[in-house]
ZADO-1210 file (C-alpha; in nm, 4 decimals, padded with zeros to 6 digits):
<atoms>
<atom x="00.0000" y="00.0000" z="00.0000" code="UNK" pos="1"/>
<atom x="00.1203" y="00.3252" z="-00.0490" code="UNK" pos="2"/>
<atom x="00.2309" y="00.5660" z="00.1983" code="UNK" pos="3"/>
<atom x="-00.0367" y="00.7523" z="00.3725" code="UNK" pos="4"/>
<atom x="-00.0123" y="01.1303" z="00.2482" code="UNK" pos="5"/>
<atom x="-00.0020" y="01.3513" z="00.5667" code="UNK" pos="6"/>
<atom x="-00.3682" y="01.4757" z="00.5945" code="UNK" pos="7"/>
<atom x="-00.4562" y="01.0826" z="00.6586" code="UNK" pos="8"/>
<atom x="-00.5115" y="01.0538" z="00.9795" code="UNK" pos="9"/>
<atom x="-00.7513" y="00.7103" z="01.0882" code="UNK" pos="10"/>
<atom x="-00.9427" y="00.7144" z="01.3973" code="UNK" pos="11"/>
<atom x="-01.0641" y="00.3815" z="01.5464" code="UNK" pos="12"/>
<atom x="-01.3255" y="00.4613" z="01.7559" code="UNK" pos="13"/>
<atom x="-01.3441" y="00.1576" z="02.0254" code="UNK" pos="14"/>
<atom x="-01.6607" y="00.1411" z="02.2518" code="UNK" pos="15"/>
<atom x="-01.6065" y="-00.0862" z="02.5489" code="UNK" pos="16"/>
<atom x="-01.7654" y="-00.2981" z="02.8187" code="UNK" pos="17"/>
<atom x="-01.6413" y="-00.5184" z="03.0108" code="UNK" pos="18"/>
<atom x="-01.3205" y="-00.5876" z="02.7928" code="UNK" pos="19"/>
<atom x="-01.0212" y="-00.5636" z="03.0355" code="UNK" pos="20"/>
<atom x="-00.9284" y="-00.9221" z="02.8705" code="UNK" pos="21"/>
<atom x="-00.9505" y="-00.7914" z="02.5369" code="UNK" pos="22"/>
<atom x="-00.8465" y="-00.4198" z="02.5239" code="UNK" pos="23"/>
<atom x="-00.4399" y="-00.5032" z="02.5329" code="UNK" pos="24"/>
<atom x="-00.4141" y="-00.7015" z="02.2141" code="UNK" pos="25"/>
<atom x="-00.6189" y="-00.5383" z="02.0235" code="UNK" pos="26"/>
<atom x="-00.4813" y="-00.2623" z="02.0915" code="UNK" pos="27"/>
<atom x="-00.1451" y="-00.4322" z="01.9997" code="UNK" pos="28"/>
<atom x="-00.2928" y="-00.5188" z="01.6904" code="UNK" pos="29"/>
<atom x="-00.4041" y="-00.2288" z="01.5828" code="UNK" pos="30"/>
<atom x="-00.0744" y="-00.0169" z="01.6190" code="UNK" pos="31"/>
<atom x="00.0870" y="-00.3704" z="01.4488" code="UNK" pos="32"/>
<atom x="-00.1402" y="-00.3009" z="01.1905" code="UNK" pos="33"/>
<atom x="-00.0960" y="00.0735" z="01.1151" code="UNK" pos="34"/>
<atom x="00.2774" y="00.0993" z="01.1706" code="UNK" pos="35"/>
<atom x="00.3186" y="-00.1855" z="00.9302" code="UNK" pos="36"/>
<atom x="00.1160" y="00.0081" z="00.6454" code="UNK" pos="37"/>
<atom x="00.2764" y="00.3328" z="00.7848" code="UNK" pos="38"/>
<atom x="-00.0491" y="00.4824" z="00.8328" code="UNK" pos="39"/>
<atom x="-00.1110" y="00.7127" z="01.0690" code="UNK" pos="40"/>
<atom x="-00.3863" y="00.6451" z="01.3534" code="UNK" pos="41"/>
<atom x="-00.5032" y="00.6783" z="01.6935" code="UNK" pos="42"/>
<atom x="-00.7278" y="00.4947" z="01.9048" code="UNK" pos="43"/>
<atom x="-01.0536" y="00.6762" z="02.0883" code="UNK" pos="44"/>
<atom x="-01.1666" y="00.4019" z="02.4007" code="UNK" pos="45"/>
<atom x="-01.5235" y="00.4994" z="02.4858" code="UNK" pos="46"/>
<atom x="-01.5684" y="00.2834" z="02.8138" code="UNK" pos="47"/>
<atom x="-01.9377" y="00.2695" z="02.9430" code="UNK" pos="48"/>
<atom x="-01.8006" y="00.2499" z="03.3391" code="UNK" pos="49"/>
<atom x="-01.6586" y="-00.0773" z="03.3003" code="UNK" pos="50"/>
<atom x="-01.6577" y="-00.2692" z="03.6571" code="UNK" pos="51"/>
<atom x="-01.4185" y="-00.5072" z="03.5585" code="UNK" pos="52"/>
<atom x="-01.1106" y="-00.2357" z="03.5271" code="UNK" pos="53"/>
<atom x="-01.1327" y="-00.1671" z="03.1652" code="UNK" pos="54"/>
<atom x="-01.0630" y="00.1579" z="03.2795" code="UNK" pos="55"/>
<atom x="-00.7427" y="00.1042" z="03.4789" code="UNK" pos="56"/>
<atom x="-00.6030" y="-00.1020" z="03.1718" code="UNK" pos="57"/>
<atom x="-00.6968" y="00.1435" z="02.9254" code="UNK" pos="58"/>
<atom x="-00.5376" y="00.4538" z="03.1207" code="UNK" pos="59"/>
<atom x="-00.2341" y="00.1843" z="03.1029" code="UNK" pos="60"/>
<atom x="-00.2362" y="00.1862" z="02.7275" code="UNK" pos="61"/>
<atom x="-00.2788" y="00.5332" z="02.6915" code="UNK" pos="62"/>
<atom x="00.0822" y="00.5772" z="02.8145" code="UNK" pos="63"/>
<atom x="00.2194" y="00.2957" z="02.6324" code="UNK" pos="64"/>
<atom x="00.1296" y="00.3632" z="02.2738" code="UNK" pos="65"/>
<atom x="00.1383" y="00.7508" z="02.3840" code="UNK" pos="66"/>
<atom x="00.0482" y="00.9650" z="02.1477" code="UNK" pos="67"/>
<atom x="-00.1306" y="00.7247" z="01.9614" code="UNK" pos="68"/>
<atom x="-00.4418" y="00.6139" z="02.2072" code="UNK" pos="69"/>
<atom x="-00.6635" y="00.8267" z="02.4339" code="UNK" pos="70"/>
<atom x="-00.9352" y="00.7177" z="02.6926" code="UNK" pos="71"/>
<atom x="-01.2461" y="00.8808" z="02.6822" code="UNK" pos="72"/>
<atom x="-01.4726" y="00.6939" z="02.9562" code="UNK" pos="73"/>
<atom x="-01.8754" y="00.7592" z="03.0447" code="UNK" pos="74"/>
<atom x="-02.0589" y="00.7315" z="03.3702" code="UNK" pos="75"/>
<atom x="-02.2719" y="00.4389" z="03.2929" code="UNK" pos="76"/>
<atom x="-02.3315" y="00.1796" z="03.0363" code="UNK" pos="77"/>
<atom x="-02.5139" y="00.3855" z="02.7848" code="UNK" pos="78"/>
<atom x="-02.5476" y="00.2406" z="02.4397" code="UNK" pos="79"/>
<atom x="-02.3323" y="00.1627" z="02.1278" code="UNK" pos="80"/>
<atom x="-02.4426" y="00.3897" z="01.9355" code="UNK" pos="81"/>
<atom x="-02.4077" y="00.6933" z="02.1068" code="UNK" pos="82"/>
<atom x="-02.0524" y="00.5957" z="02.2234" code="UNK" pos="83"/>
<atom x="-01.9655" y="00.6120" z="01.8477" code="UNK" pos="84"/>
<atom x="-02.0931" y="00.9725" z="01.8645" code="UNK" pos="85"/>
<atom x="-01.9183" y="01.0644" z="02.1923" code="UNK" pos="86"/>
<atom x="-01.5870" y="00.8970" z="02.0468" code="UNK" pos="87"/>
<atom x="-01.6538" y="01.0950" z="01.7651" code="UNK" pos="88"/>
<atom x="-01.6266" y="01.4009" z="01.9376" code="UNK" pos="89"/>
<atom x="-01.2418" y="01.3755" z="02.0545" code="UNK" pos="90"/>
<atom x="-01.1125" y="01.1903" z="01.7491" code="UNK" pos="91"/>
<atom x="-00.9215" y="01.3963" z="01.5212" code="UNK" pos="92"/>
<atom x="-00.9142" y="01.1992" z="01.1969" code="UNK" pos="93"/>
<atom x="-01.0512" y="01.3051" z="00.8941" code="UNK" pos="94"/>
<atom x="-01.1601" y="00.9022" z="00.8518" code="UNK" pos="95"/>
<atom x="-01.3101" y="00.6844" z="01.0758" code="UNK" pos="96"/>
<atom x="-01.2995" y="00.3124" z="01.1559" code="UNK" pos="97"/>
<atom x="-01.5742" y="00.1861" z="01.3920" code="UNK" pos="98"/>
<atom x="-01.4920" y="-00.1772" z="01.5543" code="UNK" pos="99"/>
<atom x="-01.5988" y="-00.3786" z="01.8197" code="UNK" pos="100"/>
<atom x="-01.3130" y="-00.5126" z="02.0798" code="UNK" pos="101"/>
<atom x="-01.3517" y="-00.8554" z="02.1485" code="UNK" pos="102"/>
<atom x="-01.1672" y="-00.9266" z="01.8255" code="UNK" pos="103"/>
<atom x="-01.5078" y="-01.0886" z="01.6262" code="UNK" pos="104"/>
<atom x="-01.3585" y="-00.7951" z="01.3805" code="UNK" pos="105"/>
<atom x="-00.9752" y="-00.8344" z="01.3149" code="UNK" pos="106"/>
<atom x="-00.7943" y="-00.5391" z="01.2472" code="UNK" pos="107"/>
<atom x="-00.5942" y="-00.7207" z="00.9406" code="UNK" pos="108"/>
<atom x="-00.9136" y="-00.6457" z="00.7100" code="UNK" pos="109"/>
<atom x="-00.8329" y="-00.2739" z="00.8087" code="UNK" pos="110"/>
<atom x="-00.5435" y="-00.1883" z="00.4913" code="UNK" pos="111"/>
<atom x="-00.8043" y="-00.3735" z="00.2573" code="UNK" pos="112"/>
<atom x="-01.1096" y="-00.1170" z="00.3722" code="UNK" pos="113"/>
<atom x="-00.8323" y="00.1785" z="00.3248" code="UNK" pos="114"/>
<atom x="-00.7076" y="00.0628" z="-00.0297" code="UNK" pos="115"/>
<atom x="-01.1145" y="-00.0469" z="-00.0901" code="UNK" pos="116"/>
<atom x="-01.2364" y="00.3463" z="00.0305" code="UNK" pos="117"/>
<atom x="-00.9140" y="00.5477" z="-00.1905" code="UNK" pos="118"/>
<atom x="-00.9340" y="00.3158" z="-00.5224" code="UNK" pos="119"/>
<atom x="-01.2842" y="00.3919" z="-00.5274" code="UNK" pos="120"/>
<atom x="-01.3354" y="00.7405" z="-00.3703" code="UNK" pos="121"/>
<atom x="-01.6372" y="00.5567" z="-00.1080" code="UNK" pos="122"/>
<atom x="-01.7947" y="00.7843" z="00.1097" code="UNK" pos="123"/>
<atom x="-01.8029" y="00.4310" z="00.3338" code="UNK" pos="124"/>
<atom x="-01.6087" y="00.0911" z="00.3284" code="UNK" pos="125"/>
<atom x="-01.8216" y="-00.1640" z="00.5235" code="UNK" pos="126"/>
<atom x="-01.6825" y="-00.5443" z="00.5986" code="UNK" pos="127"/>
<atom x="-01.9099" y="-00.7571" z="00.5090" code="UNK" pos="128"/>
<atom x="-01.9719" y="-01.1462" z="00.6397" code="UNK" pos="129"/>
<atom x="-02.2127" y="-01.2270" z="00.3893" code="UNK" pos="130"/>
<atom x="-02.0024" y="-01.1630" z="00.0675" code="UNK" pos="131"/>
<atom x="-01.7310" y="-01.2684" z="-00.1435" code="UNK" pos="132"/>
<atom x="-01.5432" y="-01.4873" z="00.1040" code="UNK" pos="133"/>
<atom x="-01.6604" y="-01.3363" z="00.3913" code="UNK" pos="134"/>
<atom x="-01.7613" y="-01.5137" z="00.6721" code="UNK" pos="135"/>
<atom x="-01.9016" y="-01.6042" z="01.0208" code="UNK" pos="136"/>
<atom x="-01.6811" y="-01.8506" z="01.2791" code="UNK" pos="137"/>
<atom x="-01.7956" y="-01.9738" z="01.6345" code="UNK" pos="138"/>
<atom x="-02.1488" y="-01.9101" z="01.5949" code="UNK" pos="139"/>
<atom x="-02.4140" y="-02.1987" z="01.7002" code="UNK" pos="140"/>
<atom x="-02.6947" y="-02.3113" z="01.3865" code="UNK" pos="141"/>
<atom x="-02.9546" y="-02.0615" z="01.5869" code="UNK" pos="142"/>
<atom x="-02.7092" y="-01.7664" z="01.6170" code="UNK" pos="143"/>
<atom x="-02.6115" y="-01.7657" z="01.2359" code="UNK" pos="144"/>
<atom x="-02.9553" y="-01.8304" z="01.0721" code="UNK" pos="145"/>
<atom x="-03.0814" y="-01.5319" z="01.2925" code="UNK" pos="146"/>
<atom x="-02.8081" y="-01.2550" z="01.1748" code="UNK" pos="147"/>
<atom x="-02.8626" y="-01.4050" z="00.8407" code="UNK" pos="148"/>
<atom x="-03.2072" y="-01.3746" z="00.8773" code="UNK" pos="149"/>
<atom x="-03.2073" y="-01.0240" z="00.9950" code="UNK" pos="150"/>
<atom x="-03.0032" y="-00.9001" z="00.7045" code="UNK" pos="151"/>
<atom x="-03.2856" y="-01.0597" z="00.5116" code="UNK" pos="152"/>
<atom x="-03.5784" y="-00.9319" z="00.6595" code="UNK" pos="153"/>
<atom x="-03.3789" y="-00.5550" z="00.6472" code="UNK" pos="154"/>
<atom x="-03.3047" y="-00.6202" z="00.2774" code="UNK" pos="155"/>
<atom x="-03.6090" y="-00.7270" z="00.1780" code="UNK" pos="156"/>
<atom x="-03.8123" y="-00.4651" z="00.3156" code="UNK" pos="157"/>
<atom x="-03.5504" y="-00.1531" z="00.3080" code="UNK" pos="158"/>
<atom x="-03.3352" y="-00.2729" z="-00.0671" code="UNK" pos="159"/>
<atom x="-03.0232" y="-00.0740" z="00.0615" code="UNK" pos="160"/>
<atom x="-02.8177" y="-00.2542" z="-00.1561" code="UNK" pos="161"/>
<atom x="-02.5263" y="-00.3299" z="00.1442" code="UNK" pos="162"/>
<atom x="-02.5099" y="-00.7095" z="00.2089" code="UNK" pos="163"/>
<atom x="-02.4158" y="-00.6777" z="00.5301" code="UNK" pos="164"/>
<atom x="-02.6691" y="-00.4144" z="00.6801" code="UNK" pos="165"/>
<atom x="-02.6141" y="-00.5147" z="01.0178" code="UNK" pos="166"/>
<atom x="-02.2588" y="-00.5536" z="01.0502" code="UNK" pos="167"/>
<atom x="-02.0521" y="-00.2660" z="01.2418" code="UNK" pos="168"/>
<atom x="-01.6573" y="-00.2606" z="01.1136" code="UNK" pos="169"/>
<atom x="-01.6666" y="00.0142" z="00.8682" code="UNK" pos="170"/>
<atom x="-01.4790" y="00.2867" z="00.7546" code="UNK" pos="171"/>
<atom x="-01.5939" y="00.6731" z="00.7033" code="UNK" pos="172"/>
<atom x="-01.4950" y="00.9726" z="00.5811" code="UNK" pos="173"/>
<atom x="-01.5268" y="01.1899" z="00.8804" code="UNK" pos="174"/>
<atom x="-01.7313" y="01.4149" z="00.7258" code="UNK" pos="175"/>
<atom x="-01.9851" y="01.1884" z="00.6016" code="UNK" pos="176"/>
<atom x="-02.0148" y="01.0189" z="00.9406" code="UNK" pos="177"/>
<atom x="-02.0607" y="01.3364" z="01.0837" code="UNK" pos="178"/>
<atom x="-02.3828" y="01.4382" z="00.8996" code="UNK" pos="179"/>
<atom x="-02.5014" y="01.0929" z="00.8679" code="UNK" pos="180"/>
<atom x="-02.5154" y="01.1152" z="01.3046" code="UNK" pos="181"/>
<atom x="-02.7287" y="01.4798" z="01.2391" code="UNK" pos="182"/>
<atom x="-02.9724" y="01.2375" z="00.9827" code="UNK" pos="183"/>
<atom x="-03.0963" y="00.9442" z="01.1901" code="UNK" pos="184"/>
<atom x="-03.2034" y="00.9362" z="01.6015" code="UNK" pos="185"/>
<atom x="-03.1390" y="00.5930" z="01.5849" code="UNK" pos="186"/>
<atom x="-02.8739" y="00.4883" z="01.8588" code="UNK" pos="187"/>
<atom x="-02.8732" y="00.1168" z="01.9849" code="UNK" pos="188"/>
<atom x="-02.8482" y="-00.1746" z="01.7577" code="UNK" pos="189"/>
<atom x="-03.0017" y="-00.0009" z="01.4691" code="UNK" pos="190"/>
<atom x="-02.7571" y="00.2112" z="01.4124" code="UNK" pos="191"/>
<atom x="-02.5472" y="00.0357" z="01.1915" code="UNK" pos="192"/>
<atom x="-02.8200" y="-00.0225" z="00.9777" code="UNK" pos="193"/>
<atom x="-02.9688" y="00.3258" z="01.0047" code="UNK" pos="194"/>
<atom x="-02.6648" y="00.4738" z="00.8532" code="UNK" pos="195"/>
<atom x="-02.6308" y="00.2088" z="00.6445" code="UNK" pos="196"/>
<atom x="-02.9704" y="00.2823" z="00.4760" code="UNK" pos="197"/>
<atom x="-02.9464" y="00.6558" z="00.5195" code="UNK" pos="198"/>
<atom x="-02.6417" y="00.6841" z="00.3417" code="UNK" pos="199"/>
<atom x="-02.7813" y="00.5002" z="00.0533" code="UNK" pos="200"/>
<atom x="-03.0913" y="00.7198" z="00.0620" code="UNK" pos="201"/>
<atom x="-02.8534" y="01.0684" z="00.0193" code="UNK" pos="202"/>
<atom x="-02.6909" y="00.8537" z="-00.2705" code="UNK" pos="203"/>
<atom x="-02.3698" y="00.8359" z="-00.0699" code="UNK" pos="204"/>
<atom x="-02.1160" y="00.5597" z="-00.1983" code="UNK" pos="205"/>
<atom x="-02.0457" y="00.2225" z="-00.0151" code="UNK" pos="206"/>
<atom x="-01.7895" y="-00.0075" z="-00.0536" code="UNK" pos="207"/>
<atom x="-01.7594" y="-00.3994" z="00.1001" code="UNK" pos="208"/>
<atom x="-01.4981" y="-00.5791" z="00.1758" code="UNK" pos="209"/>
<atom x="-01.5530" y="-00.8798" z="00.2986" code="UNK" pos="210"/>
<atom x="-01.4543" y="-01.0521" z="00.6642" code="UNK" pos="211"/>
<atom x="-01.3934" y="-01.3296" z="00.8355" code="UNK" pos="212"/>
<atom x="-01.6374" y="-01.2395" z="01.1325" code="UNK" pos="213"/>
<atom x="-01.5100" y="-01.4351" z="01.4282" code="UNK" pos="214"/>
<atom x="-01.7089" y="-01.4832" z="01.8230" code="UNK" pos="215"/>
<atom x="-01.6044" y="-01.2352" z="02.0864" code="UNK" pos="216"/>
<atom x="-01.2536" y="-01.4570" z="02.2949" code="UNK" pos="217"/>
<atom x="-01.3471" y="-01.3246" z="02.6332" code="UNK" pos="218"/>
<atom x="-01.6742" y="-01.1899" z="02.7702" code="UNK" pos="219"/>
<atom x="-01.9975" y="-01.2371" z="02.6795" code="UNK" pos="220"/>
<atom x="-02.1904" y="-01.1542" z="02.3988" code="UNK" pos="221"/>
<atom x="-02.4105" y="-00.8059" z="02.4319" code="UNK" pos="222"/>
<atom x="-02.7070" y="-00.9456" z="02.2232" code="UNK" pos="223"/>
<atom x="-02.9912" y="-01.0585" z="02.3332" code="UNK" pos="224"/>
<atom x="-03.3633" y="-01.0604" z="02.3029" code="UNK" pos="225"/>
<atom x="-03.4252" y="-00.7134" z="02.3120" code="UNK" pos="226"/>
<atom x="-03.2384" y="-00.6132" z="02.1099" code="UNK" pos="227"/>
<atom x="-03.3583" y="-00.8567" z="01.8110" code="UNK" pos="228"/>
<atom x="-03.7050" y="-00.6548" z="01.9073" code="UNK" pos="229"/>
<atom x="-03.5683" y="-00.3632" z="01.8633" code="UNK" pos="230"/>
<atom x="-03.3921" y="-00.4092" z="01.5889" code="UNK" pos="231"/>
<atom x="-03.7355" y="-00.5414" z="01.3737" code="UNK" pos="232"/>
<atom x="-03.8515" y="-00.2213" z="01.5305" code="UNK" pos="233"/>
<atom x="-03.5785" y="-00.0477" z="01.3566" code="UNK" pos="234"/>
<atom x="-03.6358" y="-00.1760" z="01.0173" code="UNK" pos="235"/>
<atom x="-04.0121" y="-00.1099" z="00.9800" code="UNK" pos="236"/>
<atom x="-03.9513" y="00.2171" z="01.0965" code="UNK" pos="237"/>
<atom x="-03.6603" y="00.3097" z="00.8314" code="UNK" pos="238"/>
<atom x="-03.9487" y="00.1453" z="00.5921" code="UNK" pos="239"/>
<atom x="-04.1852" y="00.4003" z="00.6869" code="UNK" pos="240"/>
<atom x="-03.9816" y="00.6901" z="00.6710" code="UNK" pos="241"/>
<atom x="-03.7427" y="00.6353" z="00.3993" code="UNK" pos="242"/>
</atoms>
């Protein structure tokens, strides 16, 4: 890849929970990933009050990979979605990369999305599991055929075009993130999909590359029945006012 010009700068905004186990190596990973491409990057931790000492390791990391990672913590365990837009507020890239960090989304895929996003001028690089060679690993029968069937149902009834509507490692221009947040009150685990479909709607450009989409290593998994209401929620209401 070639070398980043020097207005590249690529913020990974990293909401946490819960991921004291996690947080180091990714975090490894990711300045692996960008010093080995010669990129230029920092990394925003939004941690929702963590009681497992996210925090503590975090503030750890900040000084170890100074000036390349900053902490950025709220009181309380307050959504996904809106720690995107509170990351978004201290990161000072002009992209974005949004990622979860209990490594189901591997930073490797990360120089693809960049050469995807400036060979093609995309507004948005998603990474897809349901394309190409993408893929999903350590999922049971009943978790797969219900993402899969969600990015049906969302397809079906909103024709966004994105195979992977639901999926939430992508990359952004900063600026189209930014007025993408000022578009769409959605929040929780709509979000991805919100912009997804709201993007499409302003007749923004998307690329895909696809992922190999792998179950969270420590912790436990966020999702649950609520959220696969809310999320059907979500959809109908995108149908109705898109």
């Amino acid at each position: 890849m070639a070398k980043s010009s020097r207005k590249d700068l690529y913020s990974v905004i990293l909401p946490t929970f819960n991921e004291r186990q996690n947080l180091p190596i990714i975090t490894w990973l990711l300045n692996r990933t960008f010093s080995e491409q010669k990129l230029d990057w920092e990394l925003v931790i939004v941690d929702d009050g963590s009681p497992d000492g996210t925090q503590d390791v975090a503030k750890q990391l900040v000084k170890a990979y100074a000036p390349h990672v900053q902490l950025q913590p709220r009181t309380g365990k307050l959504g996904l979605g809106t720690a995107y837009v509170h990351g978004l507020k201290f990161a000072k890239g002009n992209y974005i990369i949004i990622m979860d960090a209990d490594f189901s989304h591997h930073p490797k895929f990360i120089p693809q999305m960049i050469k995807k996003q400036r060979v093609g001028g995309y507004d948005i690089v998603t990474g897809t599991r349901y394309a190409g060679n993408g893929g999903v690993y350590g999922w049971d029968l009943k978790r797969k055929l219900t993402s899969k069937g969600a990015n049906i149902f969302a397809d079906t009834v909103l024709r966004p075009g994105v195979s992977d509507l639901t999926g939430s490692f992508r990359l952004y221009k900063r600026s189209v993130l930014e007025k993408l947040f000022e578009s769409t009150d959605a929040r929780g685990f709509t979000m991805q999909m919100a912009l997804a479909v709201t993007a499409k709607a302003k007749g923004l450009s998307i690329g895909e590359v696809p992922i190999s989409f792998v179950d969270r290593v420590y912790g436990d998994s966020k999702l649950g029945g609520e959220e696969i209401v809310e999320y059907a929620k979500g959809v109908l209401q995108l149908w109705w006012t898109t």
